[in-house]
C-alpha positions in Angstrom: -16.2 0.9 -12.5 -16.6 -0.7 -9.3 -13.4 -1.4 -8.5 -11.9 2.0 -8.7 -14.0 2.5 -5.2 -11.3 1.1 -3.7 -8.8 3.6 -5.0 -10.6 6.3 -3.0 -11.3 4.1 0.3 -8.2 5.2 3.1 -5.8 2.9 3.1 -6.1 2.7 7.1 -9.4 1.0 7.0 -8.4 -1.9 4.6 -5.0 -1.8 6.7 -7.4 -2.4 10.0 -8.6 -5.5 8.0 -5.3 -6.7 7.6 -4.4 -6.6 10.8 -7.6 -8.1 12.4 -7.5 -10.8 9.6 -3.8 -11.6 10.5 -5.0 -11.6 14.2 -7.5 -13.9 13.8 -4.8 -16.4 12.8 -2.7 -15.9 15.3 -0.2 -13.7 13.4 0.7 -10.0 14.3 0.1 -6.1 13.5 3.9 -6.1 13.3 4.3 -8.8 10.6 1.4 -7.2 8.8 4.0 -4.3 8.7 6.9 -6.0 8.1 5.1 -7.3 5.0 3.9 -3.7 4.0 7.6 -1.7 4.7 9.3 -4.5 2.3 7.1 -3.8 -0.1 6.2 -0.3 -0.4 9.7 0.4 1.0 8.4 3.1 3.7 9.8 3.5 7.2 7.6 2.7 10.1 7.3 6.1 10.6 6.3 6.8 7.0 3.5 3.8 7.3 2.6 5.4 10.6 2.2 9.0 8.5 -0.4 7.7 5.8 -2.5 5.6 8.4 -2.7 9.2 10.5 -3.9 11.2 7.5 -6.0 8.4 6.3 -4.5 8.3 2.9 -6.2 6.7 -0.1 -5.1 3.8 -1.6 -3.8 5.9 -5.1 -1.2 8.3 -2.9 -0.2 5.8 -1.0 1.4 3.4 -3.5 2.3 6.6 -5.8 4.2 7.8 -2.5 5.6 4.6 -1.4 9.5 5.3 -1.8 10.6 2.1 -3.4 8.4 -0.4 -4.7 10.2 -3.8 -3.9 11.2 -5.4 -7.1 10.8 -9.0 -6.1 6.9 -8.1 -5.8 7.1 -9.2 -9.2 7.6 -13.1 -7.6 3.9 -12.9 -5.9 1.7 -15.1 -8.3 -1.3 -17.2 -7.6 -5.0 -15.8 -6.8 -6.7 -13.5 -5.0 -10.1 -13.2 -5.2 -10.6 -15.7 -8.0 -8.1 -13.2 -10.1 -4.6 -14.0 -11.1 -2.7 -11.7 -9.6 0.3 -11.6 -11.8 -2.7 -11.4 -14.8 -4.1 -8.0 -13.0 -3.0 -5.3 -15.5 -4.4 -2.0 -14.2 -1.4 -1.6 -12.3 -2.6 0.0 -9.2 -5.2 -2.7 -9.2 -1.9 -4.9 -9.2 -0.1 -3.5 -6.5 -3.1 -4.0 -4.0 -3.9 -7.6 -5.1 0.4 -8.0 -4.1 -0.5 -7.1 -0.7 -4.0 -8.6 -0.6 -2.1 -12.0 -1.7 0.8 -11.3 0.9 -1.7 -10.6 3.9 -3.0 -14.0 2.7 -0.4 -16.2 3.2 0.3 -14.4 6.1 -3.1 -15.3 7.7 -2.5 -19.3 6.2 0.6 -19.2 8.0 3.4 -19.2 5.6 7.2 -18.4 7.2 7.7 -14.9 6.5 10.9 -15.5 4.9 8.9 -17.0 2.1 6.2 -14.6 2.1 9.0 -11.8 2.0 10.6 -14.1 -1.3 13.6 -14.5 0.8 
C-alpha cells in the first residue's frame, strides 16, 4: 500500500518540509517544534536525537514519550481525508501533525493550535 511508504521515509526529511512550509509563511522552526514537543511529548533534546539518526516515521511516534491526549481535539482535513476518520492509527498520528503544521502555516495563534 502506498501509503505505508511514508512509514519508512525519516522523519527528518518530512520534518525539513515542515519547517520550510512554516517558513514560507512567515512562522518559525521553533514553533514547528513547539508544536511537535506538545504532541509527541519529547524534549528538544530528544527531537534533536531522532532528526540526527534520521529515524522513520514508525519509531518515532512508537518512541515519543507521551502522546498528548488533547490530540484527540484535532479534527478537520488533511489531504481531502478526515483526520479524526483516519483509522490506521499511525496513519492518524501523522495526519495530527500534518493538520497542526497546517494551521501553523495559515496562521492560527498557537495557543489554539496547541488546544489551549
Amino acid at each position: 500500500m502506498a501509503g505505508h511508504r511514508i512509514y519508512t521515509t525519516s522523519f527528518a526529511s518530512v520534518y525539513r518540509l515542515y519547517v520550510a512550509k512554516a517558513e514560507r509563511k512567515g512562522r518559525t522552526r521553533a514553533e514547528v517544534d513547539e508544536i511537535v514537543l506538545w504532541l509527541t511529548g519529547l524534549t528538544p533534546e530528544g527531537l534533536e536525537e531522532h532528526l540526527a539518526r534520521a529515524t522513520t516515521f514508525e519509531d518515532f511516534f512508537a518512541e515519543a514519550p507521551a502522546m498528548n491526549p488533547a490530540r484527540a481535539e484535532i479534527k478537520g482535513l488533511v489531504c481531502g481525508v478526515r483526520v479524526e476518520n483516519v483509522e490506521e492509527p499511525l496513519m492518524r498520528e501523522i495526519r495530527y501533525l500534518d493538520k497542526l503544521i497546517d494551521e501553523l502555516a495559515k496562521g492560527k495563534a498557537m495557543t489554539k493550535i496547541l488546544r489551549g
